[in-house]
C-alpha positions as CSV (number, residue, x, y, z in Angstrom):
1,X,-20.2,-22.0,-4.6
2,X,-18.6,-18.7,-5.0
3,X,-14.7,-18.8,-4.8
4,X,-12.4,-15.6,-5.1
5,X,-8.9,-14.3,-4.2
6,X,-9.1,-10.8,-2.0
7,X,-6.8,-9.1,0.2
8,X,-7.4,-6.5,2.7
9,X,-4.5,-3.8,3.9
10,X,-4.8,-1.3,6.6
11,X,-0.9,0.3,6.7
12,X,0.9,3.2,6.3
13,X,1.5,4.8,2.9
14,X,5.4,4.5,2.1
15,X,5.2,6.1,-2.0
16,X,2.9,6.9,-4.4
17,X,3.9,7.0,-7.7
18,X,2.7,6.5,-11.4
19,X,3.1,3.8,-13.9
20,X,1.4,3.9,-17.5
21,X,-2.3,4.4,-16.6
22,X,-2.0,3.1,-13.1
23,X,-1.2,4.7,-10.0
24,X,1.0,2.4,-7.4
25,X,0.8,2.8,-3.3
26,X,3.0,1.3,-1.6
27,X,1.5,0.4,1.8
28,X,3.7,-0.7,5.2
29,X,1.6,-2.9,7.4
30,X,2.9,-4.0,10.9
31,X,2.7,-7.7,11.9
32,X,3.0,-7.7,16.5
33,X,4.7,-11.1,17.5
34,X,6.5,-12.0,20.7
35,X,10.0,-13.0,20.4
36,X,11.8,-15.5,22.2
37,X,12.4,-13.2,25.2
38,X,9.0,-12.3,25.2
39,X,9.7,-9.1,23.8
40,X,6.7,-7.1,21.0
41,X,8.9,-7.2,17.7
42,X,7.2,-5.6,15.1
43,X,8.0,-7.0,11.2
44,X,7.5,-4.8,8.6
45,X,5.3,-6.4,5.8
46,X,5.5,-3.9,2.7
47,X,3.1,-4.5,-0.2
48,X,2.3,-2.7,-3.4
49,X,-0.8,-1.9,-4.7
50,X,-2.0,-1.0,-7.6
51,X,-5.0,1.1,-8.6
52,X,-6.5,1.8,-12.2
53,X,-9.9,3.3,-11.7
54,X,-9.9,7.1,-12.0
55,X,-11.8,8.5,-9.4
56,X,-9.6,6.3,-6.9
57,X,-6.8,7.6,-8.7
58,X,-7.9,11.5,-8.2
59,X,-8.9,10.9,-4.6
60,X,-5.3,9.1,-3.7
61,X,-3.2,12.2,-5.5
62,X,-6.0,15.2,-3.7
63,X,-5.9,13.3,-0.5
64,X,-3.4,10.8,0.7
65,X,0.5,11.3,1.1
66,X,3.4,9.4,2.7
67,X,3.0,8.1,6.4
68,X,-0.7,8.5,6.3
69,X,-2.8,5.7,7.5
70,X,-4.6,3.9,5.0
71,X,-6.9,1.1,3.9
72,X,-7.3,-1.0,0.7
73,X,-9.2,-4.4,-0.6
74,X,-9.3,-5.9,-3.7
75,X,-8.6,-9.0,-6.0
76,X,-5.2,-11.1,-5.7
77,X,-4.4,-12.2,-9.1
78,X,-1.0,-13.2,-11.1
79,X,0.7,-12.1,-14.2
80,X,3.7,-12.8,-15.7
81,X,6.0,-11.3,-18.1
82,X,9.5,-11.6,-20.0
83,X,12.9,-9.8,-19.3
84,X,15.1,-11.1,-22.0
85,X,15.1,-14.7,-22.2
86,X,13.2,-15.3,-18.7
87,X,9.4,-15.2,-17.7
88,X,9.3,-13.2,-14.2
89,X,5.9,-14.4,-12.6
90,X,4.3,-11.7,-10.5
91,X,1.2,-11.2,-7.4
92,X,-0.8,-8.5,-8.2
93,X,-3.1,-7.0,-6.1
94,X,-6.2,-5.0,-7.8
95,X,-7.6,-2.4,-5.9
96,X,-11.3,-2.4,-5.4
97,X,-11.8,0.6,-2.7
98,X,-9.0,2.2,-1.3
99,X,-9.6,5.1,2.1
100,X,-7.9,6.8,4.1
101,X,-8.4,7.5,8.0
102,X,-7.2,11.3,7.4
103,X,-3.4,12.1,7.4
104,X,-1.2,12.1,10.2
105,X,-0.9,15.8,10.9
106,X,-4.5,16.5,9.7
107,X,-4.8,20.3,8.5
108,X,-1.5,20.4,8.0
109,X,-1.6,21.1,3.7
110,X,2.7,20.8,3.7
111,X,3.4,18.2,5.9
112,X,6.2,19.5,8.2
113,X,9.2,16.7,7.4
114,X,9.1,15.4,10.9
115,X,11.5,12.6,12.3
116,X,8.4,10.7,13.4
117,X,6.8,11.0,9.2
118,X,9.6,8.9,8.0
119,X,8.6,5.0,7.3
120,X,11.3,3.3,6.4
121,X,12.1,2.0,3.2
């Protein structure tokens, strides 16, 4: 029997940014659910990847930017590590492919900053 951990996020790309050798995307994915009224609510479910392989690397920095729709899948694993006296314990979740499905305003190179670009925090 095979057994693994994987995860699989399709979401909009709130930041990109670089840590040590690895490049982490932070991707908003919307949950729909009916409230008590009956009401769609959307919640927000924000989740940080993180991606070492190069090539993946190159193609995220060339190609993808904030607000653009996204997908990524890889390996759920933990890690832990100490701040001070404490061990924090931490999910990570390895990237295995990571691709976009073309930015919002495709052939736009800038980006206009447009009220409906911004994804909340």
């Amino acid at each position: 029997m095979f057994n693994e951990a994987k995860f699989d996020i399709t979401g909009n790309v709130g930041s990109i940014s670089t840590v040590g050798t690895a490049l982490k995307v932070k991707i908003c994915a919307n949950l729909r659910r009916r409230n008590r009224n009956g009401q769609w609510v959307d919640h927000k479910r924000w989740n940080t990847v993180t991606v070492f392989g190069a090539q993946t690397q190159k193609y995220i920095q060339d190609h993808v930017r904030k607000g653009d729709l996204v997908r990524a899948t890889g390996d759920i694993g933990e890690d832990s590590y100490q701040q001070g006296e404490e061990t924090v314990y931490v999910t990570t979740l390895n990237v295995h492919t990571f691709s976009g499905f073309g930015g919002r305003h495709a052939g736009d190179n800038e980006r206009a900053e447009r009220e409906d670009d911004y994804i909340p925090a």
